[in-house]
C-alpha positions, 0 to 999 in steps of 0.5 A: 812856708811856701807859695805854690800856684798851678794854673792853665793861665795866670794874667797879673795887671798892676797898675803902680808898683809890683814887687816880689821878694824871695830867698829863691826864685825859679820860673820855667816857660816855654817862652819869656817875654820881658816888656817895658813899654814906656820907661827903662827896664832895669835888672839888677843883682848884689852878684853876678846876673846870669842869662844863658840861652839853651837848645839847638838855637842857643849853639849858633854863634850871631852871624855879623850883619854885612852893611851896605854903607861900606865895604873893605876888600881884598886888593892884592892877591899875593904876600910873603912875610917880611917881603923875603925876595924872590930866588931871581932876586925880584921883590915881593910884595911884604903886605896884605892891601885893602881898600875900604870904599864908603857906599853912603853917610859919612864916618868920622872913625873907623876900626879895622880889626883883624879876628883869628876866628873870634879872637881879636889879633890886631886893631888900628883906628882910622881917624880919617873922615870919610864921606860916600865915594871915598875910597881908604887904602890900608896895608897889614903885614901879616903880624898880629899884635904877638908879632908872632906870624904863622902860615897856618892861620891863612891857609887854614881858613882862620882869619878874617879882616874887619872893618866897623864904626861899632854899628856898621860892619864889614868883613872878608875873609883872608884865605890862601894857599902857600906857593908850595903846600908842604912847608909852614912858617912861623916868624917871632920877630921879637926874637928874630927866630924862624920856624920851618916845618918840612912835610917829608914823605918817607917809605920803608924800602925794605933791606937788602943783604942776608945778614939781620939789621942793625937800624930799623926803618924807624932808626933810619926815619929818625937819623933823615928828620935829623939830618934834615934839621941839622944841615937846613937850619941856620942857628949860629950854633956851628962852631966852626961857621961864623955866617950861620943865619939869614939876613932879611931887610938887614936884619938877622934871623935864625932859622930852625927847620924841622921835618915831620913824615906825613902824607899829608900835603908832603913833598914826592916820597922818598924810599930809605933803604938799609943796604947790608950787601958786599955792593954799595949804592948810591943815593939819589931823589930826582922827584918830579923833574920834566923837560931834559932832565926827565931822562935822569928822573926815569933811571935814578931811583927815589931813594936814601940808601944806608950802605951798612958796610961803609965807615961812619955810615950814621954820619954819612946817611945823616948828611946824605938825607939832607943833600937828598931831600934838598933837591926837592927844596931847591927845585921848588925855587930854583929849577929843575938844572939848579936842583940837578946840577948841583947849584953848578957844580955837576953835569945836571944829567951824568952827574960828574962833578965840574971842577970845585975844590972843597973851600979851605974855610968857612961853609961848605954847601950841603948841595954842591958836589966838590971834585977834590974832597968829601964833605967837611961835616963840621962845616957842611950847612944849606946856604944862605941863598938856599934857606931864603929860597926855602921860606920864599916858597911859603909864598900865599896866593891869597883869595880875593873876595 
């Protein structure tokens, strides 16, 4: 059986109970309103109840209501994680500020809530009572409650800080750009283990010699990414250098650095050249330099050559790629005579060594030039100094509301 009604208008007034049984139920309008006026309303169900909106309106997510009792703002406008110092050695400042001010009423408790999108990350309570004219000062270390940090998140427009008693809300936005835009971090602080990503700009500069090549550019592409992870990363996996890590606020972490080759938000490009001739070639990458030392930059080519005749050239053009695009690295921290002069150890302009024996044991700096000797490649690493000079430059200035 069946209960069909077609109509232009139907209007039901009861004046007591008004009850409808059905295995199945469907109404489709235009428009449904659902009316209490005195007592509650009540919808139940022996399974799950279901109301789902649709059309253009249904897709537009609730905007939160900006309340004017209180306000949460941003008070200082730069922050690096775990307050990794400065090259100088000057302090930074380790976390985000916000003062939340209290316009009218007065609140017993508050949530502030950090929200990656809608997702929250990290909550805490204020128990404090705050009355109009009461100003509240609050800090966040960058950590969510993963204790995973990741740069992406700021610069990316993702995160925002909320505070609310559950029906007066206030938010802003936390957005920043990294002191330098070609590298990210990751920071898992339960294992103490740093992830750097390096966006490299490398070109095909072609071959030179007669003679068909052994490598393509993309062989020579990859050997540079590995050069470049294998001597800028500290992971206590070197046998023969026992210092291979950063210490931060007395804590140690390893640190893996990976380059990927991109254009986008890179560092200056670099040519990787496969040289077959009888000459060999040397290899440098003076990047934007100014003042003195742009006379260098103007005659020294931006390139990594792999000198096809030479000995042991995998090895060599391996560990020439991270000594090349580490002068664009300790540039960005140290300066343009600390990048060119080789952390003391050349003429920043002749690029002649100063006298600066190979050391006997332990690490030998992948940016120094040493008078008596070639690199030891078993022991060659970026410092310590150098690598705390790398994830400072992920520095964010953060945008102030």
């Amino acid at each position: 059986m069946a209960i069909v009604k077609k109509a232009n208008n139907i209007n039901v007034q009861v004046t007591n109970n008004y009850t409808s049984l059905s295995k199945v139920s469907h109404e489709e309008s235009g428009e449904v309103i659902i009316e209490a006026t005195q007592q509650n309303l009540e919808l139940s169900s022996q399974k799950r109840a279901i109301m789902q909106g649709f059309g253009r309106d249904a897709e537009k997510k609730d905007e939160p209501v900006e309340s004017k009792l209180l306000e949460i703002k941003i008070e200082k406008d730069t922050f690096i994680p775990l307050g990794i110092p400065s090259f100088k050695g000057n302090k930074e400042n380790d976390k985000i500020k916000f003062k939340i001010t209290i316009k009218e009423g007065t609140f017993e408790k508050l949530t502030f809530k950090i929200k990656n999108e809608d997702a929250e990350i990290y909550s805490e309570e204020i128990t404090k009572s705050l009355k109009a004219g009461d100003d509240y000062d609050l800090e966040w270390d960058g950590f969510p409650k993963s204790k995973i940090y990741d740069s992406t998140l700021f610069t990316n427009d993702k995160l925002t800080a909320q505070v609310t008693d559950g029906t007066n809300t206030s938010e802003v936005k936390i957005s920043g750009q990294c002191r330098t835009e070609w590298i990210d971090l990751k920071i898992d602080d339960n294992n103490k283990k740093v992830d750097v990503t390096l966006r490299v700009n490398l070109k095909d500069g072609g071959v030179i010699g007669t003679n068909p090549p052994i490598y393509t550019f993309s062989d020579l592409e990859k050997m540079c990414l590995n050069g470049i992870n294998l001597y800028w990363s500290r992971m206590k996996s070197r046998s023969r250098i026992s210092t291979d890590i950063v210490t931060i606020s007395g804590k140690e972490y390893k640190v893996e650095v990976k380059g990927i080759n991109t254009q986008e938000k890179s560092m200056d490009d670099v040519s990787l050249v496969y040289n077959d001739s009888d000459k060999w070639l040397r290899s440098s990458n003076p990047g934007s330099v100014s003042g003195l030392l742009s006379l260098f930059g103007q005659f020294a080519p931006e390139r990594i050559v792999y000198n096809a005749k030479e000995a042991n050239e995998e090895r060599d053009f391996t560990l020439t790629s991270a000594h090349e695009i580490g002068h664009e690295i300790v540039k960005e921290f140290g300066g343009d005579t600390y990048s060119y002069g080789h952390e003391g150890s050349s003429n920043p302009i002749l690029q002649s060594p100063n006298t600066n024996p190979l050391p006997a044991s332990g690490e030998v700096n992948v940016m120094e030039y040493y008078s008596d000797a070639y690199y030891d490649y078993d022991r060659t690493i970026a410092s310590e100094k150098d690598v705390l000079g790398l994830l400072w430059c992920s520095k964010l200035k953060i945008n102030k509301k």
